[in-house]
MINU-40439 format. One record per atom (N, C-alpha, C, O): residue number from 1; chain; x negated, y negated, z. Coordinates in pm, whole numbers. Atoms other than C-alpha are relative to their C-alpha. Last residue first. Example, Ala and Ser with C-alpha at 12.3 -4.5 7.8 and 13.67 -1.06 7.14 Angstrom:
<migus>
<migu fimar="2" marfi="A" east="82" north="119" up="-6"/>
<migu fimar="2" marfi="A" east="-1367" north="106" up="714"/>
<migu fimar="2" marfi="A" east="77" north="-109" up="73"/>
<migu fimar="2" marfi="A" east="26" north="-220" up="90"/>
<migu fimar="1" marfi="A" east="-89" north="119" up="0"/>
<migu fimar="1" marfi="A" east="-1230" north="450" up="780"/>
<migu fimar="1" marfi="A" east="-90" north="-120" up="0"/>
<migu fimar="1" marfi="A" east="-194" north="-118" up="66"/>
</migus>
This chain:
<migus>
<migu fimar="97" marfi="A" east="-2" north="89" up="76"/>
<migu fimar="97" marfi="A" east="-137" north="887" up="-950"/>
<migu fimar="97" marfi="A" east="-183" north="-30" up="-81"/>
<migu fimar="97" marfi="A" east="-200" north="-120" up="-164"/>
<migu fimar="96" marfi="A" east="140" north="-16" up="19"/>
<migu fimar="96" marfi="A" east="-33" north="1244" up="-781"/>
<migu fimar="96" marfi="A" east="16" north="-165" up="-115"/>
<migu fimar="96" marfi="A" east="110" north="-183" up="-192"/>
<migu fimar="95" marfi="A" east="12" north="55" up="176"/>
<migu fimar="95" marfi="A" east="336" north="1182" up="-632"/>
<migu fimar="95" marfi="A" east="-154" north="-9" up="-35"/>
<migu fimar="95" marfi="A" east="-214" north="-84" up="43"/>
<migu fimar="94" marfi="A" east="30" north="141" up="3"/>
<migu fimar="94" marfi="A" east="283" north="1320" up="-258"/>
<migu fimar="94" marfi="A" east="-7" north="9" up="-191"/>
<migu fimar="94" marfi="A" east="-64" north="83" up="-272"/>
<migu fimar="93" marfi="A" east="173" north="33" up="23"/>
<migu fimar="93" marfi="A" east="451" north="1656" up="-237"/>
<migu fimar="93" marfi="A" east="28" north="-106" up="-34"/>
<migu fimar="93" marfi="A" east="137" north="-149" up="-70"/>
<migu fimar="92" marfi="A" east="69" north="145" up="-28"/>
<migu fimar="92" marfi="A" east="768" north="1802" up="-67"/>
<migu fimar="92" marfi="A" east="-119" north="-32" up="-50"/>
<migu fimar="92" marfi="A" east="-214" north="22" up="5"/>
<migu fimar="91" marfi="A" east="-26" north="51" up="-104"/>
<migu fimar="91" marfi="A" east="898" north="2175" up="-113"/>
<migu fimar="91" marfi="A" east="-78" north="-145" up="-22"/>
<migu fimar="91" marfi="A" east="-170" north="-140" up="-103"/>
<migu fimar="90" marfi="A" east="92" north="-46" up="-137"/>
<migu fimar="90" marfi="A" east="780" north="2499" up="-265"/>
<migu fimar="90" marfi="A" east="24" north="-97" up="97"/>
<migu fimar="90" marfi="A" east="-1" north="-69" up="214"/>
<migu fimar="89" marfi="A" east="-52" north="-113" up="-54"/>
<migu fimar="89" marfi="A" east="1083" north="2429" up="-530"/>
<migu fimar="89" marfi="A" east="-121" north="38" up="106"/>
<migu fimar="89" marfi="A" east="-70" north="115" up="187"/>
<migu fimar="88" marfi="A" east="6" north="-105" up="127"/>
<migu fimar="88" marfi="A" east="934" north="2081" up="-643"/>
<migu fimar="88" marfi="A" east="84" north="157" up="138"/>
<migu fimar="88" marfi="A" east="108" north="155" up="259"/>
<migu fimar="87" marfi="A" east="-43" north="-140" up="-64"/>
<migu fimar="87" marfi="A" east="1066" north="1765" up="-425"/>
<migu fimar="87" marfi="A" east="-35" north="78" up="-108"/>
<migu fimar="87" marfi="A" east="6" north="43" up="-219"/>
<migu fimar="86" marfi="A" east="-115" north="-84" up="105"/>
<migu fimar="86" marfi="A" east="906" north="1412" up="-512"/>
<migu fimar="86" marfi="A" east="2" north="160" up="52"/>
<migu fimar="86" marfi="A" east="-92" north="216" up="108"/>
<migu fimar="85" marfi="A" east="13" north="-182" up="49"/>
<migu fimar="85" marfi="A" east="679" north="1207" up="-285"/>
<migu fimar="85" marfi="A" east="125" north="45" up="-135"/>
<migu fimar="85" marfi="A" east="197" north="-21" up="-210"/>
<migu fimar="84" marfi="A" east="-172" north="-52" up="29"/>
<migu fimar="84" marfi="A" east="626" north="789" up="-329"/>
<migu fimar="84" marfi="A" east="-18" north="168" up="4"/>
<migu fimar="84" marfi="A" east="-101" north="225" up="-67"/>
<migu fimar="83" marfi="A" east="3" north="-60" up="101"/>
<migu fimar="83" marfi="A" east="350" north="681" up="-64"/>
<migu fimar="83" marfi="A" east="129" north="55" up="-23"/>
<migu fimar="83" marfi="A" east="219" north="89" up="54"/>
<migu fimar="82" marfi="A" east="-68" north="-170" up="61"/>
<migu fimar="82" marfi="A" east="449" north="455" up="195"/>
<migu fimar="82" marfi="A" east="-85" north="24" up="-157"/>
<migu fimar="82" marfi="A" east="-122" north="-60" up="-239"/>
<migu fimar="81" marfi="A" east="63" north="-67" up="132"/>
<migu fimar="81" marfi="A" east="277" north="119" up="328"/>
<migu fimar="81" marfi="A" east="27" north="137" up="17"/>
<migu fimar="81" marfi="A" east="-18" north="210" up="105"/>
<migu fimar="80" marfi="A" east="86" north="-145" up="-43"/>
<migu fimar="80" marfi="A" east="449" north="-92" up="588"/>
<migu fimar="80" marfi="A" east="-25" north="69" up="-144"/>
<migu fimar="80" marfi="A" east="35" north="44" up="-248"/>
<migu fimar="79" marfi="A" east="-53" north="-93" up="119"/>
<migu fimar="79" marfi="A" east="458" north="-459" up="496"/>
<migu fimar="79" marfi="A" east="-82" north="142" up="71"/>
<migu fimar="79" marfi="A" east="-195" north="170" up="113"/>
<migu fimar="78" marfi="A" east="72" north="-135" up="-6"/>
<migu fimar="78" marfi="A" east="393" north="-780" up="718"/>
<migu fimar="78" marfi="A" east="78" north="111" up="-81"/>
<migu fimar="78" marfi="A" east="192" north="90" up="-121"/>
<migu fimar="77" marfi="A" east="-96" north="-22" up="-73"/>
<migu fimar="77" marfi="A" east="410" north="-1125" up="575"/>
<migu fimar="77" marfi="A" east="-58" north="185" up="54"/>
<migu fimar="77" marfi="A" east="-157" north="252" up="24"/>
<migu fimar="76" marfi="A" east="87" north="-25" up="-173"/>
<migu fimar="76" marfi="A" east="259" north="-1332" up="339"/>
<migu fimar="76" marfi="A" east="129" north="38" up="105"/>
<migu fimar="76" marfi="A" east="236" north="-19" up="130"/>
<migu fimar="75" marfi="A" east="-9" north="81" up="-100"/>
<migu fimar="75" marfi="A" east="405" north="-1220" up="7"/>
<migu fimar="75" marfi="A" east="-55" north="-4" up="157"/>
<migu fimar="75" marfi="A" east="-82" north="84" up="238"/>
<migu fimar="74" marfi="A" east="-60" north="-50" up="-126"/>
<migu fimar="74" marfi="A" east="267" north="-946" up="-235"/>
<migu fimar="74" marfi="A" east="30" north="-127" up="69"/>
<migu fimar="74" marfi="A" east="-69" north="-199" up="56"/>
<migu fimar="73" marfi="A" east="34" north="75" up="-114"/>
<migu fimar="73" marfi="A" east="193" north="-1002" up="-573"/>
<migu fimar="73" marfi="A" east="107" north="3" up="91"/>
<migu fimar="73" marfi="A" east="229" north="2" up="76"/>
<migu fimar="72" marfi="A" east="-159" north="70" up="-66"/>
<migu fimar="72" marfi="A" east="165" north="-766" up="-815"/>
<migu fimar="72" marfi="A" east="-17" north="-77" up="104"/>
<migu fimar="72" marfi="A" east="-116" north="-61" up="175"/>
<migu fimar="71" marfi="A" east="45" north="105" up="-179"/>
<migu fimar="71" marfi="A" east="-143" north="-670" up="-1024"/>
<migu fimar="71" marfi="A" east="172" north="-42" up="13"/>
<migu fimar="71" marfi="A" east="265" north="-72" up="-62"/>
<migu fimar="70" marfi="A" east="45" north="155" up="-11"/>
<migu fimar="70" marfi="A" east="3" north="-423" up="-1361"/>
<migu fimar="70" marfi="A" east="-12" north="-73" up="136"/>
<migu fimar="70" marfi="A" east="76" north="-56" up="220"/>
<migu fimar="69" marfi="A" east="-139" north="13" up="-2"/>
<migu fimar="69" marfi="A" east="-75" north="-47" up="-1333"/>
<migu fimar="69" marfi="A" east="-24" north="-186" up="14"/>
<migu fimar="69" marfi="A" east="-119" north="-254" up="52"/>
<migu fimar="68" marfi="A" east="-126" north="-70" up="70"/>
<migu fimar="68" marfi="A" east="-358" north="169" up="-1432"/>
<migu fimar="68" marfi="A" east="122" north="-79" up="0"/>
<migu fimar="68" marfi="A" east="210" north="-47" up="-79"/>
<migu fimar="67" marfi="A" east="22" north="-12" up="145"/>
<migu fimar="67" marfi="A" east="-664" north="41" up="-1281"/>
<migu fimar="67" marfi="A" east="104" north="39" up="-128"/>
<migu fimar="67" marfi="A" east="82" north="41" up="-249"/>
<migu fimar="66" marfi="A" east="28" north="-130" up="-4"/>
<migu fimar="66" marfi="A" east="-487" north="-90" up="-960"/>
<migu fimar="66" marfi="A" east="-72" north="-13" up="-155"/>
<migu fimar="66" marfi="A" east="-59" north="-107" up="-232"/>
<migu fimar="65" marfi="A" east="-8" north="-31" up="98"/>
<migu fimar="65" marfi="A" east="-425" north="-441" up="-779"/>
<migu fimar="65" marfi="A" east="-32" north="131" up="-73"/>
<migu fimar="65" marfi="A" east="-90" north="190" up="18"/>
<migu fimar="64" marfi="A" east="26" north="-160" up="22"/>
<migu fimar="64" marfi="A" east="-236" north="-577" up="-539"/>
<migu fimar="64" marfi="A" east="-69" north="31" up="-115"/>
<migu fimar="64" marfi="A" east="-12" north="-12" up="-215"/>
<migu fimar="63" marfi="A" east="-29" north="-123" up="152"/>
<migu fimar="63" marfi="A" east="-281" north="-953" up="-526"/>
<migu fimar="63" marfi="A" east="-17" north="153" up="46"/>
<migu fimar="63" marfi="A" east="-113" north="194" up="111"/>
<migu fimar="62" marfi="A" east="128" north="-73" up="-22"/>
<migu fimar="62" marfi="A" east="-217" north="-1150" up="-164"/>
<migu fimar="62" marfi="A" east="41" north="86" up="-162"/>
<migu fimar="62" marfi="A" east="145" north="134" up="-208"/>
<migu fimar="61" marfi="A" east="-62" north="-182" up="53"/>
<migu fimar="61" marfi="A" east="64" north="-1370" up="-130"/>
<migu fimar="61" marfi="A" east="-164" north="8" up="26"/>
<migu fimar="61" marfi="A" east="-250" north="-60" up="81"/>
<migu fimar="60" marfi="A" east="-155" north="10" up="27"/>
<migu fimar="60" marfi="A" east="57" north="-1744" up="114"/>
<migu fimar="60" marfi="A" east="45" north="114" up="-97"/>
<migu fimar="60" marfi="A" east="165" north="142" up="-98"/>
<migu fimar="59" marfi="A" east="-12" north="126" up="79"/>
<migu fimar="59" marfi="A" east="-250" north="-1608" up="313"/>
<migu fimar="59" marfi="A" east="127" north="-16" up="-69"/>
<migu fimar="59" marfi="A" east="217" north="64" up="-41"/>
<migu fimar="58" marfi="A" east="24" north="160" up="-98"/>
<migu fimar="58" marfi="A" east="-211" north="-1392" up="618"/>
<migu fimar="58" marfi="A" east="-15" north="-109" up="-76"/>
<migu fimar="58" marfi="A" east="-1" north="-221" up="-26"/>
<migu fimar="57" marfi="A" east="14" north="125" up="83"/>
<migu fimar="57" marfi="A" east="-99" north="-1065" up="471"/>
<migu fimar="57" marfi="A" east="-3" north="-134" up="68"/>
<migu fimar="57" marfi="A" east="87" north="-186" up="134"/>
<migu fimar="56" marfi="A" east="-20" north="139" up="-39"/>
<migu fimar="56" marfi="A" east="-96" north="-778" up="691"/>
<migu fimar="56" marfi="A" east="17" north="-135" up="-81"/>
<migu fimar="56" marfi="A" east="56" north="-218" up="1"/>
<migu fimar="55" marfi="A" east="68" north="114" up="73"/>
<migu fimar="55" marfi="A" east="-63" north="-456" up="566"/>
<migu fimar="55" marfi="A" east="45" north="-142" up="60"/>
<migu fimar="55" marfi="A" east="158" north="-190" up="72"/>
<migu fimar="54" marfi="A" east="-69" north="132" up="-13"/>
<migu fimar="54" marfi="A" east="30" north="-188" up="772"/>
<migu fimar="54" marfi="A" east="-60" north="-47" up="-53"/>
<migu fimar="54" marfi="A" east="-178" north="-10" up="-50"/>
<migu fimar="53" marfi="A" east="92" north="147" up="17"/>
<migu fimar="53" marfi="A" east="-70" north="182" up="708"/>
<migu fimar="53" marfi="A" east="124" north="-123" up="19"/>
<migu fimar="53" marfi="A" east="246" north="-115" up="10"/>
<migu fimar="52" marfi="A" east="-103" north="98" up="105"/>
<migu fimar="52" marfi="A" east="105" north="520" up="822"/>
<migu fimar="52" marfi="A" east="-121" north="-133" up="36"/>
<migu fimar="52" marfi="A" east="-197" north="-161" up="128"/>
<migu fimar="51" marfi="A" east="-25" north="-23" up="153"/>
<migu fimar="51" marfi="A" east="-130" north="829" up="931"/>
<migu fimar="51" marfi="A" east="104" north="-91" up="-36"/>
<migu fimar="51" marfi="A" east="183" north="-39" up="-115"/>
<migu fimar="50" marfi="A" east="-72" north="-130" up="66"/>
<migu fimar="50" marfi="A" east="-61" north="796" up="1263"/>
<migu fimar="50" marfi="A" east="68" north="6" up="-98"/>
<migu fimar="50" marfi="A" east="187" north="7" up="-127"/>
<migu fimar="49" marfi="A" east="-72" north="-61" up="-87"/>
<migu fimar="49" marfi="A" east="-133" north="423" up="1312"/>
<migu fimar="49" marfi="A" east="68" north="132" up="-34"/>
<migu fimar="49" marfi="A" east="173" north="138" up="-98"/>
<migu fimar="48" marfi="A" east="-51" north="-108" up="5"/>
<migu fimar="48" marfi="A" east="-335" north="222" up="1056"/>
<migu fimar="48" marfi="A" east="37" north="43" up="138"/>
<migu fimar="48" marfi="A" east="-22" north="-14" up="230"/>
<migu fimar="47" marfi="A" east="17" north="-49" up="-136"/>
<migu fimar="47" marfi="A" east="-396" north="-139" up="998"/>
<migu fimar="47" marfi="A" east="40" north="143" up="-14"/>
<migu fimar="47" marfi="A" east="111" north="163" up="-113"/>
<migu fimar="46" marfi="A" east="-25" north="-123" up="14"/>
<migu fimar="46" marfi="A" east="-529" north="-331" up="672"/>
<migu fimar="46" marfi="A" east="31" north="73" up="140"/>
<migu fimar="46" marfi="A" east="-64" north="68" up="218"/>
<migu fimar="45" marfi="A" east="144" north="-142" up="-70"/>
<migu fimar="45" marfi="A" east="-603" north="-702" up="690"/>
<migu fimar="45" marfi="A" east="97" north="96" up="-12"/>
<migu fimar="45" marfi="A" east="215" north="64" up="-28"/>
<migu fimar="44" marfi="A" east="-24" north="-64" up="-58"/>
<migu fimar="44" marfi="A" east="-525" north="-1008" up="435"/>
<migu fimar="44" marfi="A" east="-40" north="127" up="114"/>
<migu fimar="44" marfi="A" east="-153" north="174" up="124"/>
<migu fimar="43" marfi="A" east="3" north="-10" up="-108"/>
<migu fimar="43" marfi="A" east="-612" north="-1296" up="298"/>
<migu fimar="43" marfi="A" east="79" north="98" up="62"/>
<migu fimar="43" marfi="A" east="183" north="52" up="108"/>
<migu fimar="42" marfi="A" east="-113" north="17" up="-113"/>
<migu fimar="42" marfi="A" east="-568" north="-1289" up="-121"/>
<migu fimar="42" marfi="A" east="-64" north="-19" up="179"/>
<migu fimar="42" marfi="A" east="-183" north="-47" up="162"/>
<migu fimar="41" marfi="A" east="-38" north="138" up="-48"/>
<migu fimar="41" marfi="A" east="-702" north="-1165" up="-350"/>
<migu fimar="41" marfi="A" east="107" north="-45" up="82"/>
<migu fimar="41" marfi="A" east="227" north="-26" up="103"/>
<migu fimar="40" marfi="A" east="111" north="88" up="81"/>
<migu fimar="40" marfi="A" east="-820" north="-823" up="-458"/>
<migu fimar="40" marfi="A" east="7" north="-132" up="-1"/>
<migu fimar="40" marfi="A" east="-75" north="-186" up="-76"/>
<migu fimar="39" marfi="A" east="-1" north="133" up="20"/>
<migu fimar="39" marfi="A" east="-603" north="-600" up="-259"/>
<migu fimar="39" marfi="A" east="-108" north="-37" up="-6"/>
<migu fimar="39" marfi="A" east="-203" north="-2" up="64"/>
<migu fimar="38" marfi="A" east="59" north="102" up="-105"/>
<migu fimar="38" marfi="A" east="-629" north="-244" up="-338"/>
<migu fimar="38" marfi="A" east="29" north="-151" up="-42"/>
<migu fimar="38" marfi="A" east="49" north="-196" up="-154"/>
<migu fimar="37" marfi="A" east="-130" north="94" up="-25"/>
<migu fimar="37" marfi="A" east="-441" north="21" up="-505"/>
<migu fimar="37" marfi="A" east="-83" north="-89" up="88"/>
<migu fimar="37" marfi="A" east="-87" north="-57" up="207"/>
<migu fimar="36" marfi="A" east="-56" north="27" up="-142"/>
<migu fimar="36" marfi="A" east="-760" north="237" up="-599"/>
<migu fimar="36" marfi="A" east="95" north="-96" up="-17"/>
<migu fimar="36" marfi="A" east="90" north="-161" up="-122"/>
<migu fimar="35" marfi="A" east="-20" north="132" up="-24"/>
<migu fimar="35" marfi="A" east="-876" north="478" up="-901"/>
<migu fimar="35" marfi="A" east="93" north="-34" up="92"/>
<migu fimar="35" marfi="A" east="186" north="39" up="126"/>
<migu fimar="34" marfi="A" east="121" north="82" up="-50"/>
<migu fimar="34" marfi="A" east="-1042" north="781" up="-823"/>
<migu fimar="34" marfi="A" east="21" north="-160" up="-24"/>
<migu fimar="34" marfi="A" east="-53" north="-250" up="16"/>
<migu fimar="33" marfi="A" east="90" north="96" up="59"/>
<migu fimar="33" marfi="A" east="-883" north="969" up="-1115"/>
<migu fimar="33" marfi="A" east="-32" north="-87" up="67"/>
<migu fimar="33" marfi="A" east="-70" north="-185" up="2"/>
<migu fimar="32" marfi="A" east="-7" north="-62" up="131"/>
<migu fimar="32" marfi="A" east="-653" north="1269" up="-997"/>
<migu fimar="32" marfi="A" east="-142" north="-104" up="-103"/>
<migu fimar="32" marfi="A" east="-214" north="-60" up="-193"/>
<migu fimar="31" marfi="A" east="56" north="-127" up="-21"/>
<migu fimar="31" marfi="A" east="-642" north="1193" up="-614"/>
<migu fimar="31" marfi="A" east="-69" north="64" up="-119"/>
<migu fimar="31" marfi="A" east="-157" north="148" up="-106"/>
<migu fimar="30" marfi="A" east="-62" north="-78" up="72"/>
<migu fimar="30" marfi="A" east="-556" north="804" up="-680"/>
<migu fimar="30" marfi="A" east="-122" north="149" up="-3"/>
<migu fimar="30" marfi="A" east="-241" north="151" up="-35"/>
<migu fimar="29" marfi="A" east="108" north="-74" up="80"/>
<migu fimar="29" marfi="A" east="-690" north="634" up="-363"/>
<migu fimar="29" marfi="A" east="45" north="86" up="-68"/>
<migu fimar="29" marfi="A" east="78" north="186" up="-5"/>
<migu fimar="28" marfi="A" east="-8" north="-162" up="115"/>
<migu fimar="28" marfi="A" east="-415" north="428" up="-201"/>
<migu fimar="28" marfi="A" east="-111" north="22" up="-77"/>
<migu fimar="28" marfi="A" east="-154" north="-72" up="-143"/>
<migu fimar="27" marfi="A" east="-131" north="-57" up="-17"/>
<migu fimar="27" marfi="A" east="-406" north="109" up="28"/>
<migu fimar="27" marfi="A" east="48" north="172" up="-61"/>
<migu fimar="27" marfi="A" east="131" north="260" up="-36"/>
<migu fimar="26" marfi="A" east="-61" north="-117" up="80"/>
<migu fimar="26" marfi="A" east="-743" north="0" up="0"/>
<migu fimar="26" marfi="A" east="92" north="106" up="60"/>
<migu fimar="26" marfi="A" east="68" north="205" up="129"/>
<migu fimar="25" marfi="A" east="-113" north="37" up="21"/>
<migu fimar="25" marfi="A" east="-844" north="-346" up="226"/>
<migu fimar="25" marfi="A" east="82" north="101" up="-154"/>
<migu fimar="25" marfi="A" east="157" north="53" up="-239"/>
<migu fimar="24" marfi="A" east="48" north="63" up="118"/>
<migu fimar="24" marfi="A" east="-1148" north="-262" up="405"/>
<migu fimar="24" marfi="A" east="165" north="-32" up="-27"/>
<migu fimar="24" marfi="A" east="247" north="-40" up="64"/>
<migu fimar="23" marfi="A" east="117" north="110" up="62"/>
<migu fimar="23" marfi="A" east="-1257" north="-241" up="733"/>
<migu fimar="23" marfi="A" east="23" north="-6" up="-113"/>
<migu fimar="23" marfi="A" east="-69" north="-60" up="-175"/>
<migu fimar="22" marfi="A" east="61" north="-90" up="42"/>
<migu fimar="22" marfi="A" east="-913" north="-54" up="947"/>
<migu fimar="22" marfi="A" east="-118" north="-147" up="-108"/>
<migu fimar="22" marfi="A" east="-91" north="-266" up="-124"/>
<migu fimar="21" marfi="A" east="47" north="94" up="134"/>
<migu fimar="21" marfi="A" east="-782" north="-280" up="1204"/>
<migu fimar="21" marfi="A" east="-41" north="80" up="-104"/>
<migu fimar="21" marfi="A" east="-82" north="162" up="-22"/>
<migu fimar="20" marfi="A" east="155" north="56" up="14"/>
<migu fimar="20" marfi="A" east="-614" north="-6" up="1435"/>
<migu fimar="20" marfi="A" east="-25" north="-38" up="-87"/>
<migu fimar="20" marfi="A" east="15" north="18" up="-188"/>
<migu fimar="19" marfi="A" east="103" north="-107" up="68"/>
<migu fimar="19" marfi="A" east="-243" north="36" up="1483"/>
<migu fimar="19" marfi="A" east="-127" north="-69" up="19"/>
<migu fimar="19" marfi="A" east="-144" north="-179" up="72"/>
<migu fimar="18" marfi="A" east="12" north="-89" up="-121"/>
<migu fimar="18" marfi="A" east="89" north="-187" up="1505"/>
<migu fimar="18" marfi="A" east="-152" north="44" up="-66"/>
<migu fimar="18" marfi="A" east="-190" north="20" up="-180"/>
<migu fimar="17" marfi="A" east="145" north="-45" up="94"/>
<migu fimar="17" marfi="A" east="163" north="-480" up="1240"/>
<migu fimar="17" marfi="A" east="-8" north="136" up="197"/>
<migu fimar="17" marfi="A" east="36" north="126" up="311"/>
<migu fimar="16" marfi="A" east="164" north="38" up="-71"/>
<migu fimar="16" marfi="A" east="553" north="-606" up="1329"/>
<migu fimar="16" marfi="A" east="-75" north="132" up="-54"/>
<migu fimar="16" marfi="A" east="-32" north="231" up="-113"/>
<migu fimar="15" marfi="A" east="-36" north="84" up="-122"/>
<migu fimar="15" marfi="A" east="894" north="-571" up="1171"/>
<migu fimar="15" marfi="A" east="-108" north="-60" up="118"/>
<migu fimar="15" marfi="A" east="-101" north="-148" up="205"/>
<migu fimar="14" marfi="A" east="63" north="-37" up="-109"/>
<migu fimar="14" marfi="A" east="744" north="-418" up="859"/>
<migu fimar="14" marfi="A" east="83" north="-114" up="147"/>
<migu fimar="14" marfi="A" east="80" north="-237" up="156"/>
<migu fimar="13" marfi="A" east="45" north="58" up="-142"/>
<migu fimar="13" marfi="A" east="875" north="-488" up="545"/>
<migu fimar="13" marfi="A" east="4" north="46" up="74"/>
<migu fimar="13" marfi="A" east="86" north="137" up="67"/>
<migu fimar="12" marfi="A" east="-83" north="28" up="-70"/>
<migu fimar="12" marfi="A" east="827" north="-212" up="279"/>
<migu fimar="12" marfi="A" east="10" north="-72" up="98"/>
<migu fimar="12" marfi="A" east="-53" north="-29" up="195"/>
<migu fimar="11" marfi="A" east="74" north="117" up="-107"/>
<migu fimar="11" marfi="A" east="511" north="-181" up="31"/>
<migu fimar="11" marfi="A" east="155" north="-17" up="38"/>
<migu fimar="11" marfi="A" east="225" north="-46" up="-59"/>
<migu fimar="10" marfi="A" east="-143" north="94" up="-46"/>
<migu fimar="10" marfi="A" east="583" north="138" up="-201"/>
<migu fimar="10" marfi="A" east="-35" north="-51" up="131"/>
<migu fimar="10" marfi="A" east="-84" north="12" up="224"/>
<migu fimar="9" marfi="A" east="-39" north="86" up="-57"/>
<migu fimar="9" marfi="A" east="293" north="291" up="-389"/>
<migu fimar="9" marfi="A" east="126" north="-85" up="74"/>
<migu fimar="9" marfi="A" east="179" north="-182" up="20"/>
<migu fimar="8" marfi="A" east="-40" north="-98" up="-157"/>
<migu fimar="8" marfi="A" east="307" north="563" up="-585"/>
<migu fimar="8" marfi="A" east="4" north="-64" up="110"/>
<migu fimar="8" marfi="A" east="67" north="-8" up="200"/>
<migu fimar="7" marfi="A" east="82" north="-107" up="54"/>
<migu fimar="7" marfi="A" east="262" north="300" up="-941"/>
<migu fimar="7" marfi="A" east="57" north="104" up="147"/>
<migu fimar="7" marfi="A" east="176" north="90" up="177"/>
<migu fimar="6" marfi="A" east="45" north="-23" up="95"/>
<migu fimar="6" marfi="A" east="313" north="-13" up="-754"/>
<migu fimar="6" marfi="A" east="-31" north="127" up="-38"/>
<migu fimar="6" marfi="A" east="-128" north="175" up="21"/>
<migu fimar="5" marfi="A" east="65" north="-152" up="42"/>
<migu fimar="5" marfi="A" east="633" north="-82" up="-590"/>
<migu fimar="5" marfi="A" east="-104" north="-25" up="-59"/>
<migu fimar="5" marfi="A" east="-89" north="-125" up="-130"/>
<migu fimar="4" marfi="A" east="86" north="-11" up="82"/>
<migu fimar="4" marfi="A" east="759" north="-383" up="-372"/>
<migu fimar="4" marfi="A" east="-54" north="162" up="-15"/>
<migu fimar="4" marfi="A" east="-78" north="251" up="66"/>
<migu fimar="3" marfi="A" east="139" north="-69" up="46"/>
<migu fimar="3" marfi="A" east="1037" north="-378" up="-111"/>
<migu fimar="3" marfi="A" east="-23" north="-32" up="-144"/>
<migu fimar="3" marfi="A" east="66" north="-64" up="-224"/>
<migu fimar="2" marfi="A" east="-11" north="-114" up="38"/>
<migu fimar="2" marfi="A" east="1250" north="-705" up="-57"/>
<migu fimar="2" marfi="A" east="-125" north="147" up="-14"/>
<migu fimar="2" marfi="A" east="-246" north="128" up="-28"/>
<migu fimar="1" marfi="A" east="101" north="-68" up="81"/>
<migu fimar="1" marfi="A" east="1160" north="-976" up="168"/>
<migu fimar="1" marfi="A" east="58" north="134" up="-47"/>
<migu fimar="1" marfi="A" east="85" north="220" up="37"/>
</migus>
């Protein structure tokens, strides 16, 4: 499995799911306009563990999808979930999407 990007998004395999189930299935909440990276088909569950997410996927893919960027499909399998940052001169920030 290679990584997947959408938009600030980056889905990386996971060697195993760690963390607590979390109840829904939204991966990113854009800070600037309120729109979400969420899966919209598919079988999957959401886990978190100090502040990093796991995605589970249990059916054969699962759709990502956002208001802004084209649906991708994810394979069944596990995937850790990063946001993309970028460096300005004060130092480290999360990519605003």
């Amino acid at each position: 499995m290679q990584p997947m990007r959408q938009g600030d998004v980056i889905l990386t395999p996971a060697s195993q799911i760690v963390g607590e189930k979390l109840p829904h299935l939204t991966l990113a909440e854009g800070e600037v306009t309120g729109h979400k990276h969420q899966i919209s088909e598919g079988e999957a569950e959401l886990y978190e563990k100090n502040g990093t997410l796991y995605l589970h996927v249990l059916s054969e893919t699962a759709t990502l999808t956002h208001e802004e960027h084209q649906a991708i499909t994810i394979p069944q399998g596990d995937w850790m979930v990063r946001i993309q940052r970028e460096y300005e001169p004060a130092g480290w920030r999360y990519v605003e999407d």
